[in-house]
Each structure stands twice: as structure tokens, then as C-alpha cells.
C-alpha positions in Angstrom: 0.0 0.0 0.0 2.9 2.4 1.0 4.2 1.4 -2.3 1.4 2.2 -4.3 1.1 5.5 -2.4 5.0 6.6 -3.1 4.4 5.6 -6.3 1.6 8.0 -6.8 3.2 11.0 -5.3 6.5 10.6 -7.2 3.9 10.3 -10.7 2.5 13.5 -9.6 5.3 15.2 -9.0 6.5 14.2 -12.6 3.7 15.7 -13.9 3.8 18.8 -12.3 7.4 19.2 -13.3 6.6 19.1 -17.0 6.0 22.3 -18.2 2.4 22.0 -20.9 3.3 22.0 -24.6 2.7 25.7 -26.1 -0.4 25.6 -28.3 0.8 25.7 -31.8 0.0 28.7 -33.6 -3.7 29.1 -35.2 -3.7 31.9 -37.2 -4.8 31.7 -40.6 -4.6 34.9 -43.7 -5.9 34.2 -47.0 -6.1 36.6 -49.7 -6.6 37.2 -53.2 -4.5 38.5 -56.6 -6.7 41.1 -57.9 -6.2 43.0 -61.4 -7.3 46.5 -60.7 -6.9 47.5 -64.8 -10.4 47.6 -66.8 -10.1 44.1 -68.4 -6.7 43.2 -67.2 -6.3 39.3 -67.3 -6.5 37.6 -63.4 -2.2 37.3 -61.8 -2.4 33.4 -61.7 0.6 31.3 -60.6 2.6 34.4 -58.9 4.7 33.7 -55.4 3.2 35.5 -52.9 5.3 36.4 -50.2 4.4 37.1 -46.6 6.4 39.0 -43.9 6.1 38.4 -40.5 6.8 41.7 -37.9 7.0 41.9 -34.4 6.8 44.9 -32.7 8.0 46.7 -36.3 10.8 44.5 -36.6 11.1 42.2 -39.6 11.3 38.6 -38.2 10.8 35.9 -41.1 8.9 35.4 -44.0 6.7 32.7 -46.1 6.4 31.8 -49.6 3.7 30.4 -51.2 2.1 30.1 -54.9 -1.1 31.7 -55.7 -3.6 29.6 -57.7 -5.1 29.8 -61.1 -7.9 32.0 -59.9 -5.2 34.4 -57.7 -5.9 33.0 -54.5 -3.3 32.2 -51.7 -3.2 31.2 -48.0 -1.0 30.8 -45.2 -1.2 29.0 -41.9 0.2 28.7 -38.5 0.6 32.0 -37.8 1.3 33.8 -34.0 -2.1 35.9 -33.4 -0.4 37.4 -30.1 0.1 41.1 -29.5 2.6 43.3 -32.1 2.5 40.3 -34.4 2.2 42.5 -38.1 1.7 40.6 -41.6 2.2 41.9 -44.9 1.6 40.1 -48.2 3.6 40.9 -51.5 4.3 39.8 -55.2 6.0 40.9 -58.1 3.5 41.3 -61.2 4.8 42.7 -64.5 8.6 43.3 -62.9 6.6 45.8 -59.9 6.3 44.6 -56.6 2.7 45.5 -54.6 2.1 44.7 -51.0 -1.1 44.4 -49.6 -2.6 46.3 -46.6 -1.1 45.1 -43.0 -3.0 42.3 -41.0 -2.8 42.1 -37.5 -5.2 39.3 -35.0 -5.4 42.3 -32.7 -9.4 42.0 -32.5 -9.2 38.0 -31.3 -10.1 36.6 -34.6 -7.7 34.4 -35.7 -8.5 34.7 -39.5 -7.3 38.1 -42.0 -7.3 38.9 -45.3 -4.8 40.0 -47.4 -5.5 40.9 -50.8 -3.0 42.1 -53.2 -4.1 44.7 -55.7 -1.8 44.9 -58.8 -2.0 46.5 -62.4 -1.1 46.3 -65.8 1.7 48.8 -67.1 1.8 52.0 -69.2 4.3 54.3 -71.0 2.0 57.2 -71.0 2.5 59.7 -68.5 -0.9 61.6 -69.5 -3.4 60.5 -66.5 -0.4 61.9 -64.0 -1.2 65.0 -62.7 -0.1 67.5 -59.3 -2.8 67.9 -57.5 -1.3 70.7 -55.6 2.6 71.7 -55.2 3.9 74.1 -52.6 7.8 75.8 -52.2 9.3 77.5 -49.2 11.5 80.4 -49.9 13.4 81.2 -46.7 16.9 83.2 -46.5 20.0 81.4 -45.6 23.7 83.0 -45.0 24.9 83.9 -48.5 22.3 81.4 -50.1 18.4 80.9 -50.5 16.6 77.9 -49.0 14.2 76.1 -51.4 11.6 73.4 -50.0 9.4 71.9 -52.6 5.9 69.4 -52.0 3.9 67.7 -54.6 1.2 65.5 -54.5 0.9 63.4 -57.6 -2.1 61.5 -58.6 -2.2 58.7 -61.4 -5.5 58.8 -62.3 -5.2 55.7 -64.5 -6.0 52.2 -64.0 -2.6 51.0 -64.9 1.2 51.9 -63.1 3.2 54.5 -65.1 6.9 52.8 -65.7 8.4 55.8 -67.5 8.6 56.6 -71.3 9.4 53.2 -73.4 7.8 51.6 -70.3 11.4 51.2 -68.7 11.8 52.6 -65.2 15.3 52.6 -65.2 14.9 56.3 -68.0 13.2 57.8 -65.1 9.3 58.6 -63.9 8.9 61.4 -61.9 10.1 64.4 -63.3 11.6 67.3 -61.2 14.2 70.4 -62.2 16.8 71.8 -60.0 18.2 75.4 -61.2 21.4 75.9 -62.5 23.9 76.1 -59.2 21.3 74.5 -57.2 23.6 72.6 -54.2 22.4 70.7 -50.9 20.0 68.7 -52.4 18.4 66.7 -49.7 15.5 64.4 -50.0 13.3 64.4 -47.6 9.7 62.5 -48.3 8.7 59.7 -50.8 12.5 59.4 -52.6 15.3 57.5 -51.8 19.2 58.5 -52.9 19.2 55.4 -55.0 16.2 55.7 -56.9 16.7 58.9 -58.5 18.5 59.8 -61.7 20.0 63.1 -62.2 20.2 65.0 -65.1 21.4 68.4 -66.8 17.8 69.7 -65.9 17.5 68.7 -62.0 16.6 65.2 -61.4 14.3 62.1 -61.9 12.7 59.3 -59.9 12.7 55.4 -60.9 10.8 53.9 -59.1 6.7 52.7 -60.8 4.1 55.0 -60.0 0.9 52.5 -59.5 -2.6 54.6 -59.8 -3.2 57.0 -56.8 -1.2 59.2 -55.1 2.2 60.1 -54.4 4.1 62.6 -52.0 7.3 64.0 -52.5 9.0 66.3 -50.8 13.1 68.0 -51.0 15.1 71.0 -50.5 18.0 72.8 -51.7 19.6 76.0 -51.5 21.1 78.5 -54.3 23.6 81.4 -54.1 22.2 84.9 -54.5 25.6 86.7 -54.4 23.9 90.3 -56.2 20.4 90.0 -53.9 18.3 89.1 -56.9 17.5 86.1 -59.0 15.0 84.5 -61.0 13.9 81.2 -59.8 12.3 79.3 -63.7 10.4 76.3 -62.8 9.4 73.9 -65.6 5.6 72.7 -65.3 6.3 69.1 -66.0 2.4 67.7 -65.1 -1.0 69.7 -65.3 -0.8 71.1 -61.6 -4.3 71.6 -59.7 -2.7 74.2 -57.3 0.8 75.9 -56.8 1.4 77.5 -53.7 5.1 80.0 -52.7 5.4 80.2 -49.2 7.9 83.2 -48.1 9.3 82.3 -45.0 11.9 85.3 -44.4 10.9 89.0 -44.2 13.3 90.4 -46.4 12.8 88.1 -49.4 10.7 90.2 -51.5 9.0 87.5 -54.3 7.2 88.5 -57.4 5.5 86.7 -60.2 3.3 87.8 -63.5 1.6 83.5 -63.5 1.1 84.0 -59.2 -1.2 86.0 -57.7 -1.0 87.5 -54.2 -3.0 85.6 -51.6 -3.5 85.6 -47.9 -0.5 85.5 -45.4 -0.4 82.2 -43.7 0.3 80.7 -40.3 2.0 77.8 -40.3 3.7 76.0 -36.8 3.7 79.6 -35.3 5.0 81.6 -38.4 3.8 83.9 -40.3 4.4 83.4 -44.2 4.0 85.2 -47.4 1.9 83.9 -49.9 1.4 83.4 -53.5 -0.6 81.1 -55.4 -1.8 79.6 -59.0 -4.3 77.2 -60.0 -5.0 75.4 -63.4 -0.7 75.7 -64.4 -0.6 73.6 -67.8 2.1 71.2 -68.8 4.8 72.5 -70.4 4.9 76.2 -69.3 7.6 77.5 -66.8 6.9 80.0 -63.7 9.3 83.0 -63.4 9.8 83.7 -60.0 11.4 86.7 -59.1 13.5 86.9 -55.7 14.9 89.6 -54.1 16.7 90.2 -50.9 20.1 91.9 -49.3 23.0 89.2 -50.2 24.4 89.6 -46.9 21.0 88.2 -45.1 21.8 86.1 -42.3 20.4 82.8 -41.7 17.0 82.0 -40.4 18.6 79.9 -38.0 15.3 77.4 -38.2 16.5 74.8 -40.8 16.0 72.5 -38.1 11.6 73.0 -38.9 12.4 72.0 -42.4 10.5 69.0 -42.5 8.1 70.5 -39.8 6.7 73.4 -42.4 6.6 70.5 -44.9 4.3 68.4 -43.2 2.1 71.0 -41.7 1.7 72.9 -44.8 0.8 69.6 -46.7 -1.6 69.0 -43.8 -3.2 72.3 -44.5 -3.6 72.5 -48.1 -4.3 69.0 -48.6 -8.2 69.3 -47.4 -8.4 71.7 -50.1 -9.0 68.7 -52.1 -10.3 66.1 -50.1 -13.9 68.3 -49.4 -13.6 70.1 -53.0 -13.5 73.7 -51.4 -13.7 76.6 -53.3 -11.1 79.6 -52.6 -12.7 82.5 -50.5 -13.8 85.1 -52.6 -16.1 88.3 -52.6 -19.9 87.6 -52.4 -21.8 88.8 -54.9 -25.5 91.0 -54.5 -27.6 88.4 -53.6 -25.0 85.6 -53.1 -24.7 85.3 -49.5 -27.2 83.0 -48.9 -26.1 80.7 -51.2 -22.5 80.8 -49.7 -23.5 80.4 -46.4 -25.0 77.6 -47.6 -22.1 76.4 -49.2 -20.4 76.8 -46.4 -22.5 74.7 -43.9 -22.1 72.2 -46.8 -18.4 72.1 -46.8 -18.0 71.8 -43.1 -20.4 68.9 -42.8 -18.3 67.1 -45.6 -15.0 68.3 -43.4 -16.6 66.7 -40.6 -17.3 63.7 -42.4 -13.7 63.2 -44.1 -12.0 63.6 -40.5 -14.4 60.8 -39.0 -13.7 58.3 -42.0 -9.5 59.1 -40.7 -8.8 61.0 -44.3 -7.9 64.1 -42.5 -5.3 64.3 -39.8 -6.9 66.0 -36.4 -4.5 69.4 -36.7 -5.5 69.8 -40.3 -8.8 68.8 -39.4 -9.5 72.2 -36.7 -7.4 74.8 -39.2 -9.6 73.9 -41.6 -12.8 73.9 -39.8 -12.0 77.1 -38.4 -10.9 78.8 -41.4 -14.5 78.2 -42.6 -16.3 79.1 -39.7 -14.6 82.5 -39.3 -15.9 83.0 -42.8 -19.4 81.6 -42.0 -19.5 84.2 -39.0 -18.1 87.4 -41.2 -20.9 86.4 -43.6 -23.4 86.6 -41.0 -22.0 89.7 -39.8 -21.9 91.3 -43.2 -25.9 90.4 -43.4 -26.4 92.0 -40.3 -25.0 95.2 -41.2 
């Protein structure tokens, strides 16, 4: 009997001291090869590869085949917390990635469809939807930031003329003694191409959009100069941003607009809309050659991002720039108005307007809505 009971107790112990197998991983994604181009044939047979993160940090990655009908799957996958997935192919010699999966929401199945296109040559369905440059003075030199947002419009990714990336995409111009060239959103040093003219990008542009963003500084030994810029793609809405107070700008294709306030500052403003392909602005500078420096290149890619943040609503609620109201108009503007912010309100809660961009804008418009009233009043 004390046998038996010995026994027992040195069984138990055994199985206490065996730590329980970890439960083999459960998560499942499954996705899809999808042609977005009007009547483009179905991606069949591609390898589809999936990333695995963790915390941010690349970790492994899978390899599978898709089907005949596009469709792929992988198993076994860790659902726990900061676990990231990210599926990819390479379809007509560009790679596309599909939207990140996580099993944050305790269901241990995602989806990760891959959207690719066909290919083009032509470059007609690119456009700027708006473009913006910061003129601020530097010791013995200007400082030049530029922003664009592209749009393809097309159903198919724009490779470059003859279809070959590696003879460039993106199009931009540097003037002549233009130095300091830095790049600072949406290129990479080894992508671009330079040229007599400025510079090119080489990477695909696949339909939607695309921002890009550098800087660069030129001399301005006599105080003037005459900044050309080539109009490479039909451009919504160009926007010169003075940053320094004794840079006087002037140009016959801008017209003057309201001063801005951008991360505390107070900049001068120009702007044109509806520039055509294939025309140049003349932009003339002047300023004392002996200007000291702003001392603020450090906000650089501050001004960038806020000013994108600004403009960019411009677009995404289809507002109209402020303008006098005519006899008999006011109603229909204030209308207008209540419109525009409803449709602001509605873009911010769908997450396609940033929270800071969100408020300047709103408020722009209301201060507008209340002059309005006031006008009426009088």
C-alpha cells in the first residue's frame, strides 16, 4: 500500500514538473491577386510572399504560390500582441504589397488581398494635385523646399517613357547652381536619376497618389535672382510660401494671396491654380546678399508636413477659394459653407484628415461663415 502510495506521489510530481506543450500557432490569412486595370487578365501562378513583424521588426517570411484564380493562403501564424503581416508579389517586374494584417481583434483569421495593375508608357493621366515651395533666406544662399502630391488617375502603373523605369518617372528640375540637395519624403538617394535639368525618380508610379518632398539651396551673391520652374504635369494648385521677411517674391503666373500661419510663423503667400504642362513660372527673388540665416532649418520638415496638412483638405472636401460675395450671393455661400463643413466633418471621421488639419480647416471656414453673418447683419 505504501508502495502504491509513493508511487503515486512521485507520478504526480513528474507531472507537475513538465512544463504544458505551447499551443501551436492558429492563425490563418488568406487573400486574393486582384487586377485592378479595366479588363486586365487575373495574376495566376505568382509567389506571394508574406512578412512576418514583431513589434515593427522584420522577423521571417513565407512563400507560397497563388492559384489559377489568384488566391493564396497561409497558416500557422502567431495571433499574439505586435505580431504585423504583410503580403507581396512581383507582377509585370513591380512589386505591390497588400494592406497590414494584425489578429489584434481575437479573430484568428485576415485577409490579405494584393491589388496589382497592368503597365503604361504614357504619363498623360499623372497629374499634381497641388505643389507648394518655401522660400526662406540662408547666410549667402536661399533655402528652397518643394511638396507635390501626384495622382495617377489611370487604372494602370506608369513605368516611364518606353515603359522602362530605369529612364526615369517622376520628373523634377533643379536650377542651375542649385547645391544641398536633400531628399526628404517619398524618394530614396538610390532611386533617383540626375540629369542636366534637376533630377528624376525610378521607381513605378501605380494609380493613386504620391508625396514627395526636397530641399535645396542656391547662391544669391547680387540680392536678386530668377527662380524658372518647368511645369512638367498639369498642376491643380501651386502655392510659394515666403518664409523670411526680407525676401521680396514676385511673379506675372502667381497671384498675391493671404499670409499664412504655419507651426507659429507667419508666411507670405502666393498662389496659382489650373498651371498647364509644359509652361515654366518665373519667379522673381529679391533680398540683401548679406542676409543672415533664419537659424530654423531644423523645422524643415516641420513646415513640410504642416503645410501639406493644410492644403491637402483643399481637395479632399472640393473647397472653393474665399472670394467676394456677390449681390444676392450670400445665402447661397453660407449655404455652401455649412455644406463644406459637414463634408470636413465627415472626411476627419472616415480618418482622411489628420486632427490638426482637421481644426485649421474647420475654423478657417467658420470664421468665414461668421463674417458672412455679420456682413448680413450690417
Amino acid at each position: 500500500m505504501i508502495k502504491r502510495v509513493l508511487l503515486l506521489v512521485v507520478l504526480l510530481v513528474l507531472a507537475w514538473s513538465v512544463p504544458a506543450a505551447a499551443a501551436d500557432p492558429t492563425g490563418i490569412i488568406e487573400g486574393q491577386l486582384i487586377n485592378g486595370t479595366a479588363n486586365g487578365t487575373g495574376p495566376a501562378g505568382l509567389d506571394v510572399t508574406l512578412s512576418v513583424f514583431l513589434d515593427d521588426v522584420p522577423t521571417r517570411s513565407a512563400v507560397t504560390t497563388a492559384d489559377a484564380d489568384g488566391r493564396f493562403v497561409f497558416t500557422g501564424l502567431d495571433t499574439g500582441p505586435g505580431y504585423r503581416y504583410e503580403a507581396a508579389a512581383r507582377y509585370r517586374d513591380v512589386d505591390y504589397r497588400s494592406e497590414p494584417v494584425t489578429f489584434e481583434n481575437g479573430d484568428p483569421s485576415g485577409t490579405a488581398d494584393i491589388i496589382v495593375y497592368d503597365t503604361t508608357a504614357a504619363d498623360e493621366a499623372v497629374l499634381v494635385m497641388m505643389s507648394h515651395m518655401i522660400l526662406s533666406s540662408q547666410p549667402d544662399s536661399l533655402l528652397v523646399r518643394e511638396y507635390y502630391l501626384f495622382v495617377n488617375h489611370a487604372d494602370r502603373t506608369y513605368l516611364g517613357p518606353g515603359g522602362e523605369t530605369a529612364r526615369g518617372t517622376l520628373r523634377f528640375s533643379l536650377p542651375p547652381g542649385a547645391v544641398n540637395l536633400r531628399l526628404t519624403m517619398g524618394l530614396l538617394d538610390g532611386d533617383i536619376l540626375l540629369n542636366e535639368d534637376g533630377f528624376m525618380d525610378t521607381r513605378p508610379l501605380p494609380p493613386g497618389s504620391h508625396e514627395v518632398a526636397f530641399s535645396y539651396a542656391v547662391g544669391r551673391d547680387s540680392g536678386r535672382y530668377t527662380l524658372n520652374q518647368p511645369i512638367y504635369y498639369p498642376t491643380n494648385r501651386f502655392d510659394l510660401l515666403i518664409q523670411s521677411e526680407d525676401i521680396q517674391v514676385s511673379s506675372a503666373q502667381l497671384a498675391q494671396d493671404e499670409p499664412l500661419d504655419i507651426a507659429g510663423r507667419t508666411y507670405g503667400h502666393l498662389s496659382g491654380q489650373g498651371l498647364a504642362a509644359g509652361n515654366t513660372l518665373a519667379i522673381n527673388i529679391s533680398s540683401p546678399s548679406s542676409a543672415g540665416g533664419t537659424g530654423l532649418y531644423w523645422l524643415v520638415p516641420l513646415v513640410i508636413v504642416v503645410a501639406a496638412a493644410v492644403f491637402t483638405p483643399l481637395y479632399l472636401v472640393r473647397r472653393r477659394r474665399l472670394r467676394p460675395v456677390p449681390a444676392g450671393g450670400a445665402a447661397d455661400r453660407r449655404q455652401q459653407l455649412l455644406n463644406e463643413i459637414a463634408e470636413l466633418d465627415d472626411s476627419f471621421e472616415a480618418g482622411q484628415i489628420n486632427e490638426e488639419a482637421y481644426h485649421a480647416r474647420r475654423d478657417a471656414m467658420k470664421a468665414e461663415l461668421r463674417a458672412l453673418m455679420q456682413s448680413q447683419e450690417e
